[in-house]
Each structure stands twice: as C-alpha cells, then as structure tokens.
C-alpha positions as CSV (number, residue, x, y, z in Angstrom):
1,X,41.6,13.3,9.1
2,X,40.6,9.6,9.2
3,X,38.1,10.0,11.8
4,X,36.6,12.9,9.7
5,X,36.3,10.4,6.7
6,X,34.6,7.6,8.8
7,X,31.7,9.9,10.6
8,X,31.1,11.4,6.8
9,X,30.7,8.1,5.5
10,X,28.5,7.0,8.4
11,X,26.6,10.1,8.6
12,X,25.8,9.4,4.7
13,X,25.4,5.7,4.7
14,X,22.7,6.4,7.7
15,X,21.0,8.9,5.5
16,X,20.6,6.7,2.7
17,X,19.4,3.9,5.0
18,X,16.7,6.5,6.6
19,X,15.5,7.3,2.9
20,X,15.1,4.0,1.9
21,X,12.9,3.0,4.9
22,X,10.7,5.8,4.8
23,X,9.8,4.7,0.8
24,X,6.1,3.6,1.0
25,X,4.2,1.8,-1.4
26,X,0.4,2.2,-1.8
27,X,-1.4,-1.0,-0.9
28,X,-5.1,-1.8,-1.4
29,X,-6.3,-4.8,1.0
30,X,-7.0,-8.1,-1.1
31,X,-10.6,-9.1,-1.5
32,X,-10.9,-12.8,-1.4
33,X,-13.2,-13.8,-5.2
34,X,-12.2,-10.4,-6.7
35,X,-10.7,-9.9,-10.2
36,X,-7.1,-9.4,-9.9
37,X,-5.9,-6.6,-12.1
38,X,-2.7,-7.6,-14.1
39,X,-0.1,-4.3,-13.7
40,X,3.2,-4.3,-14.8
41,X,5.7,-1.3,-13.0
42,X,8.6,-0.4,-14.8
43,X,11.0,0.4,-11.9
C-alpha cells in the first residue's frame, strides 16, 4: 500500500510541475527610446 501512495504522489507532484512549466506569458520585445506603458496585473 505504501508503494501505491508514493507513485500517486509522484505521478501528481510531476503533473503539477509539467503545468507549471508549460504557463507562458505573452512578451512584446523592448524598443530601446519607447514609452513604457505602466500596467499593473492583479495575480
């Protein structure tokens, strides 16, 4: 039963580590002399 309860806690802890490296955040390249638009994300 023990060895049950450590591959389902793996299996999940992978999982979760899988979804959080797949997030993506859009990025727009910086253009050196260009107005900087002040943005605040409420996360």
């Amino acid at each position: 039963m023990k060895v049950k309860n450590v591959i389902v806690i793996s299996a999940l802890v992978a999982a979760v580590a899988l979804a959080a490296c797949r997030r993506e955040v859009v990025h727009e390249p910086m253009k050196l002399g260009a107005d900087v638009q002040a943005e605040t994300v409420a996360r």
